[in-house]
N, CA, C and O atoms as a GROMACS GRO file, in nm:
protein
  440
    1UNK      N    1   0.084  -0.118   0.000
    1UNK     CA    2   0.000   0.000   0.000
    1UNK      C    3   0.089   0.124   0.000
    1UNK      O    4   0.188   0.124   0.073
    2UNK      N    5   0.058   0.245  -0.088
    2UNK     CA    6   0.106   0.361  -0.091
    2UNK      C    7   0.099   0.426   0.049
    2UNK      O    8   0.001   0.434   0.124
    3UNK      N    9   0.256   0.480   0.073
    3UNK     CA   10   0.223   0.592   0.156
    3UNK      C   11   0.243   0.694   0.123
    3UNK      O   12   0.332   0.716   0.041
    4UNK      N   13   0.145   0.821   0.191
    4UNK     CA   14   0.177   0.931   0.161
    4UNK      C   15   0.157   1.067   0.272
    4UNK      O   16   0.068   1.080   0.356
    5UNK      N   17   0.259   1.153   0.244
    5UNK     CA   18   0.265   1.269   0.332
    5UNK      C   19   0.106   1.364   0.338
    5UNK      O   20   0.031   1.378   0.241
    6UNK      N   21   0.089   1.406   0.436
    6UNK     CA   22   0.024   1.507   0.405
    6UNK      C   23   0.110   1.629   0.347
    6UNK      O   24   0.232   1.649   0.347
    7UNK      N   25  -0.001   1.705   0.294
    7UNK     CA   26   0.068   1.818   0.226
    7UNK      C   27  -0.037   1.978   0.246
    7UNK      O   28  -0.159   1.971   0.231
    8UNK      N   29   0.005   2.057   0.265
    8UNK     CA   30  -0.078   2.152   0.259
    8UNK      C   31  -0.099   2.206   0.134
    8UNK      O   32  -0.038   2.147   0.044
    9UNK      N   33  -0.186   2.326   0.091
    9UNK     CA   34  -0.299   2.358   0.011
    9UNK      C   35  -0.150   2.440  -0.082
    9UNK      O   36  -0.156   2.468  -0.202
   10UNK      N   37  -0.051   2.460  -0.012
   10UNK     CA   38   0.063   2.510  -0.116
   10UNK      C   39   0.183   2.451  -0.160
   10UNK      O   40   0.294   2.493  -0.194
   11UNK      N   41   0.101   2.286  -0.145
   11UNK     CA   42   0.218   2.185  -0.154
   11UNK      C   43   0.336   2.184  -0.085
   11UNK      O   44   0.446   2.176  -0.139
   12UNK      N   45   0.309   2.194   0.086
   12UNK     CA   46   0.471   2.190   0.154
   12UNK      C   47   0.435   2.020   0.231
   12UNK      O   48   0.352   1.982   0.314
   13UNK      N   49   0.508   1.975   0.179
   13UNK     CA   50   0.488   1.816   0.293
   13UNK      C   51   0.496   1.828   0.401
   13UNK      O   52   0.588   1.748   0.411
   14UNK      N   53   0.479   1.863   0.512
   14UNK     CA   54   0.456   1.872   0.680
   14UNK      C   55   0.562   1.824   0.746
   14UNK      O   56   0.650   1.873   0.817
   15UNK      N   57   0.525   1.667   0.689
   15UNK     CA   58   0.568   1.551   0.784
   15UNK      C   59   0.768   1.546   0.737
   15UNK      O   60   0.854   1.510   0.817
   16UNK      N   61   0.787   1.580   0.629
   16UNK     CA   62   0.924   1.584   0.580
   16UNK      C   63   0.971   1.712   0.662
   16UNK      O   64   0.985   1.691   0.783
   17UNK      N   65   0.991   1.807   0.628
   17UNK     CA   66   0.965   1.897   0.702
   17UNK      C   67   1.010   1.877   0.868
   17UNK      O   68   1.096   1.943   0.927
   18UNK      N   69   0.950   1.797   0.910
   18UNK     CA   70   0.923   1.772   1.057
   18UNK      C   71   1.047   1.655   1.068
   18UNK      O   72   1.130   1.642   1.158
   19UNK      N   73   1.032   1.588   0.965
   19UNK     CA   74   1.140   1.485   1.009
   19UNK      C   75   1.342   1.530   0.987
   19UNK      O   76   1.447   1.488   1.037
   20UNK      N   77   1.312   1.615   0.904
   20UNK     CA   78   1.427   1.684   0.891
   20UNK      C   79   1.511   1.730   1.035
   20UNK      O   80   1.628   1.731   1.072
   21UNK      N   81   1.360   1.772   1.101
   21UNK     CA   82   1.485   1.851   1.228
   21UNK      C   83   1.454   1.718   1.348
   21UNK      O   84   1.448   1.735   1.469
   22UNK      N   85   1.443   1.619   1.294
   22UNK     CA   86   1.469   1.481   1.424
   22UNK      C   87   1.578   1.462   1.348
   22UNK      O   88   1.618   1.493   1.236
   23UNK      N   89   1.642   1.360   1.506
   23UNK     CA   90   1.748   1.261   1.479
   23UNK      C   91   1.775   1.183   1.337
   23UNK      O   92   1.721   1.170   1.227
   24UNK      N   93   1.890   1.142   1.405
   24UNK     CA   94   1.898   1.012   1.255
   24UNK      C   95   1.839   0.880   1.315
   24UNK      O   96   1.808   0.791   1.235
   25UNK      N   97   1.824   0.862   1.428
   25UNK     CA   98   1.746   0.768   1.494
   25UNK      C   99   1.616   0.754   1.490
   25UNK      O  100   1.561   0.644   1.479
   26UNK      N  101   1.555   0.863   1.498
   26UNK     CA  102   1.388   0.862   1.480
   26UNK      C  103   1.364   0.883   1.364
   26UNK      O  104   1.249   0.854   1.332
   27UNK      N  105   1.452   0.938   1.256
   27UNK     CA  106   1.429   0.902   1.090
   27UNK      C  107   1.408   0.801   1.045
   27UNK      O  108   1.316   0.758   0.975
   28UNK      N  109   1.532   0.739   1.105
   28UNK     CA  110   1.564   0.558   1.047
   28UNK      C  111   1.408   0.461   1.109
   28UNK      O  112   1.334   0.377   1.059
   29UNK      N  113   1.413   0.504   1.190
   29UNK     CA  114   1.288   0.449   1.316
   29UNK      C  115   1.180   0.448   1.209
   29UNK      O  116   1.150   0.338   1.164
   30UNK      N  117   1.113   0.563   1.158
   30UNK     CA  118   1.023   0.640   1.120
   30UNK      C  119   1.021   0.513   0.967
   30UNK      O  120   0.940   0.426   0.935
   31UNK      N  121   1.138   0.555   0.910
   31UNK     CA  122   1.161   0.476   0.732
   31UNK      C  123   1.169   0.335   0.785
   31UNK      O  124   1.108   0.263   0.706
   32UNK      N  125   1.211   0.274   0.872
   32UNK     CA  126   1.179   0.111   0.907
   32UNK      C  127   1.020   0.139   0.913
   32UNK      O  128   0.967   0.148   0.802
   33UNK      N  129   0.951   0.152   1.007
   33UNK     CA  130   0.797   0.161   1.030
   33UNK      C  131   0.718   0.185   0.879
   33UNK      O  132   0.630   0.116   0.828
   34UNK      N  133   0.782   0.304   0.829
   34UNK     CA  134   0.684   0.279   0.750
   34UNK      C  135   0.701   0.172   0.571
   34UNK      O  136   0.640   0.141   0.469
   35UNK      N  137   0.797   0.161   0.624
   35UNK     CA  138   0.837   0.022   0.537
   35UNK      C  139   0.791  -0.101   0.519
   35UNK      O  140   0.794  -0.185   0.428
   36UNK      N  141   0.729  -0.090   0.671
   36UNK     CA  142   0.652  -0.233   0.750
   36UNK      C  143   0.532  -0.227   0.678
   36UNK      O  144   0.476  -0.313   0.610
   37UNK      N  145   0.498  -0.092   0.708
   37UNK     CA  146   0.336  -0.053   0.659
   37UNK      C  147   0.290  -0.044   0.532
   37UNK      O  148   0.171  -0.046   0.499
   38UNK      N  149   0.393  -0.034   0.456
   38UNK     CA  150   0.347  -0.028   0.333
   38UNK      C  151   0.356  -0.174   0.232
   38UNK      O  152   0.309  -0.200   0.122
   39UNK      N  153   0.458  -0.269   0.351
   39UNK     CA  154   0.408  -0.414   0.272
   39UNK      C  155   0.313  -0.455   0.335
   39UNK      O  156   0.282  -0.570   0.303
   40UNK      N  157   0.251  -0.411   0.413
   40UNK     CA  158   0.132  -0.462   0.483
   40UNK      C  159   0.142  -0.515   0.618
   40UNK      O  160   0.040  -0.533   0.684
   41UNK      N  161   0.191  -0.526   0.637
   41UNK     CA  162   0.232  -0.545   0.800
   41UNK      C  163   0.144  -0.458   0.925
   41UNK      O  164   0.175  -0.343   0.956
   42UNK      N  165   0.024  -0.538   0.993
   42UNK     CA  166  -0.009  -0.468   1.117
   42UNK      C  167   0.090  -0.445   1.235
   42UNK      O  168   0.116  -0.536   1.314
   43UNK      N  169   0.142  -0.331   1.244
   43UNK     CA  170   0.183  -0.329   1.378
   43UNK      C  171   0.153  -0.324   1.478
   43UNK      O  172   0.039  -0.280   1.486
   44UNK      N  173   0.210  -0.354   1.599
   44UNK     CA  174   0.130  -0.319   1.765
   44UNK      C  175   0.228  -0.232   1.844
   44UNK      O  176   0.340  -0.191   1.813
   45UNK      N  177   0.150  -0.216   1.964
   45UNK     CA  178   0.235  -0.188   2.074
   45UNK      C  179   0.371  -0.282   2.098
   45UNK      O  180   0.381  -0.402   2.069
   46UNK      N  181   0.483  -0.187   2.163
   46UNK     CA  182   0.471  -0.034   2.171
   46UNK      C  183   0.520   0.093   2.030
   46UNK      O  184   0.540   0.215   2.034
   47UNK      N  185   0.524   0.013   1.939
   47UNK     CA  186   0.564   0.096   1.816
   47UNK      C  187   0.418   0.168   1.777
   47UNK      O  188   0.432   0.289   1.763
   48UNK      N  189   0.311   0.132   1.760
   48UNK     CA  190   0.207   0.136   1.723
   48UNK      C  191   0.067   0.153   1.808
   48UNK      O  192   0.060   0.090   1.913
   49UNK      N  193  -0.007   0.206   1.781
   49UNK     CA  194  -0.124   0.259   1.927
   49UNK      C  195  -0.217   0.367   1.846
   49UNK      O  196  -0.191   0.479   1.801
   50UNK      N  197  -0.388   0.249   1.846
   50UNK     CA  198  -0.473   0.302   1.758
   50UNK      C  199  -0.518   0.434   1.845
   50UNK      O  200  -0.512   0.434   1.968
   51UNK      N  201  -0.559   0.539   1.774
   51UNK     CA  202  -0.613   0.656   1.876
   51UNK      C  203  -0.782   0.605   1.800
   51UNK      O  204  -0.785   0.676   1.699
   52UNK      N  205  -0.855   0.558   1.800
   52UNK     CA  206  -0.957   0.549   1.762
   52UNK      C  207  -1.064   0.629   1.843
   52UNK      O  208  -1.152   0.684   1.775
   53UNK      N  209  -1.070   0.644   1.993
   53UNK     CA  210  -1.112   0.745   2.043
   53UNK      C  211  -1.115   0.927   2.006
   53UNK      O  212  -1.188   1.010   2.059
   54UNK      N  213  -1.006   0.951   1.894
   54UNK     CA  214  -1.032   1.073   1.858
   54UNK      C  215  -1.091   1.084   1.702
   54UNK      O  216  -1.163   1.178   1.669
   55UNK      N  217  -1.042   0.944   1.584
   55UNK     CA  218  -1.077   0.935   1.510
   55UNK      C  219  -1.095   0.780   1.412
   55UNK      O  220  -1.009   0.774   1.324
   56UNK      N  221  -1.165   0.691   1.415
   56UNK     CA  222  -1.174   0.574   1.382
   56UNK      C  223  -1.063   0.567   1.220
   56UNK      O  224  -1.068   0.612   1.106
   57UNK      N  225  -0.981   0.492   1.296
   57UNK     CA  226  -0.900   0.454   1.203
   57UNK      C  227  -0.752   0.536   1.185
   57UNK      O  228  -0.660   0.541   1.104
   58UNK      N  229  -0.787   0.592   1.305
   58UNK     CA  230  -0.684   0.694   1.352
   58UNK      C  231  -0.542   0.623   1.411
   58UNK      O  232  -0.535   0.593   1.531
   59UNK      N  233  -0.443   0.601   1.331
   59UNK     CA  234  -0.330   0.566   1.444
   59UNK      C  235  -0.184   0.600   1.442
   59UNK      O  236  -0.119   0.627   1.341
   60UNK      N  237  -0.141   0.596   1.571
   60UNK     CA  238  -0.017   0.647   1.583
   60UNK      C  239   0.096   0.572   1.612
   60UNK      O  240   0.108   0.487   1.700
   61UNK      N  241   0.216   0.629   1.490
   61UNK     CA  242   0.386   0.524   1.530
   61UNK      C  243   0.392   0.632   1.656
   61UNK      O  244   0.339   0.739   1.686
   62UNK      N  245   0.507   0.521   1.722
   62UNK     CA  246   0.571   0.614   1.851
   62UNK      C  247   0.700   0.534   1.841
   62UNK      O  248   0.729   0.416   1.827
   63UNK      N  249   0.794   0.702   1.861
   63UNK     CA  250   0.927   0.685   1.852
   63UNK      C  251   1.030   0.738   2.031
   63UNK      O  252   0.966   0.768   2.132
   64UNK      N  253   1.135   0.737   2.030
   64UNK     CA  254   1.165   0.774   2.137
   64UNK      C  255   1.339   0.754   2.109
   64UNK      O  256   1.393   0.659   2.054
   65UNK      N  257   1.408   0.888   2.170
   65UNK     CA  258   1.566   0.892   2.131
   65UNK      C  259   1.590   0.992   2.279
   65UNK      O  260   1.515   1.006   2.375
   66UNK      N  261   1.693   1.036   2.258
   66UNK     CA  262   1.743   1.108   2.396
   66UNK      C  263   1.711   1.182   2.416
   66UNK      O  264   1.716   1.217   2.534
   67UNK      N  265   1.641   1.280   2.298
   67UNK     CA  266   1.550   1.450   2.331
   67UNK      C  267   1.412   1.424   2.369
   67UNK      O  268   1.351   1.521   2.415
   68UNK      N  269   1.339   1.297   2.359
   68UNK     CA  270   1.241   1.301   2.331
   68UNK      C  271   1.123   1.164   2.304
   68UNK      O  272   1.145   1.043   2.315
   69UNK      N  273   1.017   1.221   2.274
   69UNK     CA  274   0.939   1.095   2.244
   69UNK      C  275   0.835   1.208   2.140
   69UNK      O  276   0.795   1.325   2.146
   70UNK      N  277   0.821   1.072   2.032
   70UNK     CA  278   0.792   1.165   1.898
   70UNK      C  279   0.677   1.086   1.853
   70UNK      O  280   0.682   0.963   1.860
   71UNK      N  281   0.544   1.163   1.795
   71UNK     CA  282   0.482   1.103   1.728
   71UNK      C  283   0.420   1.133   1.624
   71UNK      O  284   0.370   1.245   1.618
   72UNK      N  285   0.406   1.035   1.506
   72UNK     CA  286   0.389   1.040   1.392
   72UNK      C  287   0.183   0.993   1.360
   72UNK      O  288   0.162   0.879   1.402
   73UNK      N  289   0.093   1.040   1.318
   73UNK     CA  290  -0.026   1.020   1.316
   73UNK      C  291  -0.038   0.991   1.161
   73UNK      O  292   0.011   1.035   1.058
   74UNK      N  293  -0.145   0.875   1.205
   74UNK     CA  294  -0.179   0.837   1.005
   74UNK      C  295  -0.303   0.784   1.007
   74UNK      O  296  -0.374   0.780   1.108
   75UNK      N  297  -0.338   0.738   0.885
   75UNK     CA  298  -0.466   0.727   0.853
   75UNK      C  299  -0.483   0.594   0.790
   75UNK      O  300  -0.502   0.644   0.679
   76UNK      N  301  -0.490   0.502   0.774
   76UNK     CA  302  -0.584   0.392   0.682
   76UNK      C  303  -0.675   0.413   0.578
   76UNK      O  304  -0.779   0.349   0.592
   77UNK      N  305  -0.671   0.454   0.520
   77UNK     CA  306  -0.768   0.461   0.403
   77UNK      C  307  -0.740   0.315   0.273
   77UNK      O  308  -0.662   0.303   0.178
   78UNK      N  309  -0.837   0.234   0.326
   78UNK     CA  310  -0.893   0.136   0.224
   78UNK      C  311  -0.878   0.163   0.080
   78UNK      O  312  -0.924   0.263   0.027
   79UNK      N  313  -0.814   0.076   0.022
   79UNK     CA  314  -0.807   0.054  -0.135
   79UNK      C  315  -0.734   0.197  -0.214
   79UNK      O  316  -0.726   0.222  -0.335
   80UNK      N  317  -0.696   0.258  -0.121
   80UNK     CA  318  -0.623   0.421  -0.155
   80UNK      C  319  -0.489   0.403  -0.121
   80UNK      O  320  -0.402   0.348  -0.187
   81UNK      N  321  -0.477   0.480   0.040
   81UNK     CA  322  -0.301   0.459   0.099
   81UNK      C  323  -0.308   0.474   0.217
   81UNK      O  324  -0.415   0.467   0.278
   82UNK      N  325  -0.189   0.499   0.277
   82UNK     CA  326  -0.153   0.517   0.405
   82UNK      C  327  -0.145   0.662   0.427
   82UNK      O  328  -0.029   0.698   0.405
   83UNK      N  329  -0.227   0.769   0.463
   83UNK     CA  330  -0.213   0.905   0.500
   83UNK      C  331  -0.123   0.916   0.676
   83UNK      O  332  -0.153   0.865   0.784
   84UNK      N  333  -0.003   1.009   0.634
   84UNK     CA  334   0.091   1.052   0.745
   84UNK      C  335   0.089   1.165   0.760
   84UNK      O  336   0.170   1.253   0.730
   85UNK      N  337  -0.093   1.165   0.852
   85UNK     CA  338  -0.114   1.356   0.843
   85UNK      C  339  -0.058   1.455   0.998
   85UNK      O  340  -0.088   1.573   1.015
   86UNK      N  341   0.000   1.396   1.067
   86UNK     CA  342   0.054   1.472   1.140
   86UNK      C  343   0.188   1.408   1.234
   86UNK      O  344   0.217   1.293   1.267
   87UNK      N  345   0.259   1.552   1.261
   87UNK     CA  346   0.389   1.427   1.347
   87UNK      C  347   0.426   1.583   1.468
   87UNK      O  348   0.415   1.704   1.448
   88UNK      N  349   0.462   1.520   1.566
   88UNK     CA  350   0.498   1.627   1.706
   88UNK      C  351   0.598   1.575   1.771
   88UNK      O  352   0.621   1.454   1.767
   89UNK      N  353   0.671   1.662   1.843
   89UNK     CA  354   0.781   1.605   1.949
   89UNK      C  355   0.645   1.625   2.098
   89UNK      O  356   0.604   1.729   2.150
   90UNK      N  357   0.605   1.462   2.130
   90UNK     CA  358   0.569   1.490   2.267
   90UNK      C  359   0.566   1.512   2.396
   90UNK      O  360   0.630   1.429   2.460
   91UNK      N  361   0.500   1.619   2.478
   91UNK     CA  362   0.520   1.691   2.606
   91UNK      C  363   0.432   1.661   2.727
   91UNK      O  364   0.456   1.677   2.847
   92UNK      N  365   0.308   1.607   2.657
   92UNK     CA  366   0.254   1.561   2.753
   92UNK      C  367   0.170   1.420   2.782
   92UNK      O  368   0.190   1.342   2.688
   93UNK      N  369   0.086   1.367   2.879
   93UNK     CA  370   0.074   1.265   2.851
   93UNK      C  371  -0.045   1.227   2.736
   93UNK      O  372  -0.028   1.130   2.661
   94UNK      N  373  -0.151   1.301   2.728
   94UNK     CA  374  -0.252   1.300   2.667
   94UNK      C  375  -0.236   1.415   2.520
   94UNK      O  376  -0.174   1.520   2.503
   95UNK      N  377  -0.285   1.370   2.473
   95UNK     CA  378  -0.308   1.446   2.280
   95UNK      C  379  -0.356   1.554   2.312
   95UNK      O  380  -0.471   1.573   2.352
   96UNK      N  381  -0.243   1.661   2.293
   96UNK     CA  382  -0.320   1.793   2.370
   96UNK      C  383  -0.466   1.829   2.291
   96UNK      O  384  -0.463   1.767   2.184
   97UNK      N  385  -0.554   1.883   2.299
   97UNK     CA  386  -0.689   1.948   2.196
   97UNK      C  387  -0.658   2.004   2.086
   97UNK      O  388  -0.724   1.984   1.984
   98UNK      N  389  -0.513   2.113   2.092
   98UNK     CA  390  -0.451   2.184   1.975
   98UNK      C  391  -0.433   2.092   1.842
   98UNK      O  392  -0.477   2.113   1.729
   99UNK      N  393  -0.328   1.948   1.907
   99UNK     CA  394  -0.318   1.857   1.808
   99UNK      C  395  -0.387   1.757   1.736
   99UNK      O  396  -0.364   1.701   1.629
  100UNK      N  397  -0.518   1.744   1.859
  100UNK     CA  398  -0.633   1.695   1.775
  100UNK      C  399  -0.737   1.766   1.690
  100UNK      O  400  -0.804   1.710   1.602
  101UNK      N  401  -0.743   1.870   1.718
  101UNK     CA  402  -0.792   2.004   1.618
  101UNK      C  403  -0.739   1.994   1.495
  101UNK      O  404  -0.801   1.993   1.389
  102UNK      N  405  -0.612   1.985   1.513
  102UNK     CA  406  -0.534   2.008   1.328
  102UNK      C  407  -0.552   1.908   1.267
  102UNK      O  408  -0.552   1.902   1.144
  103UNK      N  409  -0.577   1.777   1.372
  103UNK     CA  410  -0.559   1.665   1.309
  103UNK      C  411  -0.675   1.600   1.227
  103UNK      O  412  -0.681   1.519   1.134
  104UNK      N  413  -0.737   1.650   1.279
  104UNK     CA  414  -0.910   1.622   1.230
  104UNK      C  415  -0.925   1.731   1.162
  104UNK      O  416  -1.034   1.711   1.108
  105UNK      N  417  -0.896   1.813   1.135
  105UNK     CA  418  -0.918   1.952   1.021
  105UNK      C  419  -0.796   1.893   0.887
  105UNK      O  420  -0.785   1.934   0.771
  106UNK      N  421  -0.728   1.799   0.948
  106UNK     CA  422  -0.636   1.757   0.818
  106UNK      C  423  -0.696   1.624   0.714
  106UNK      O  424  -0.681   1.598   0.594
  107UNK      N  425  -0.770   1.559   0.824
  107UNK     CA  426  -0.838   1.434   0.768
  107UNK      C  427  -0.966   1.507   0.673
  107UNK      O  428  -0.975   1.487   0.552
  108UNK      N  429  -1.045   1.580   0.737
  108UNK     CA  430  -1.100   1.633   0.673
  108UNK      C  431  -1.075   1.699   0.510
  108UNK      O  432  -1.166   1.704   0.428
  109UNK      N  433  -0.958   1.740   0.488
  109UNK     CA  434  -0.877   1.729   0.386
  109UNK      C  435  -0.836   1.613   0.254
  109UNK      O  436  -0.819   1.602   0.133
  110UNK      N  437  -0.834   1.560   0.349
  110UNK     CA  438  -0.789   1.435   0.239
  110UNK      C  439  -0.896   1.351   0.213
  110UNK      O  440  -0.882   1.255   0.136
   0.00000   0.00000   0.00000
């Protein structure tokens, strides 16, 4: 299955972007995972963790290096691709409202 970045309305990829200023550890992390995902491979915990409570079909890689713990949000979309519509360095324990706001205003998008 295709993956693909989100992109905004002036064609900037987000998620590239975002991965640029991580490690080479949570890059490599990031390009293994989604390597998995795109031959088809379900992943689980602890790499993997559905948020279906904010959006069905909603789920998130989780990464972790010495600055940090990072996460990458995507989408499932059936017979289409893999949407990678949002990614954050995380601060707290719960999905702050800010990031579920964008995130669901991004799905909405695609």
């Amino acid at each position: 299955m295709e993956v693909r970045h989100y992109q905004t309305s002036s064609g900037r990829d987000v998620i590239a972007e975002f991965l640029r200023d991580c490690s080479q550890d949570i890059r490599s992390d990031y390009l293994d995972a989604i390597s998995l995902l795109e031959k088809g491979e379900i992943l689980k915990m602890p790499l993997n963790r559905p948020l279906n409570n904010v959006y069905a079909g909603l789920q998130e890689l989780r990464f972790k290096d010495r600055s940090g713990q990072y996460r990458f949000l995507y989408l499932l979309k059936k017979k289409d691709a893999i949407y990678v519509i949002h990614a954050f360095k995380k601060k707290t324990e719960e999905l702050p409202d800010k990031e579920k706001r964008l995130v669901l205003k991004r799905i909405k998008e695609i």
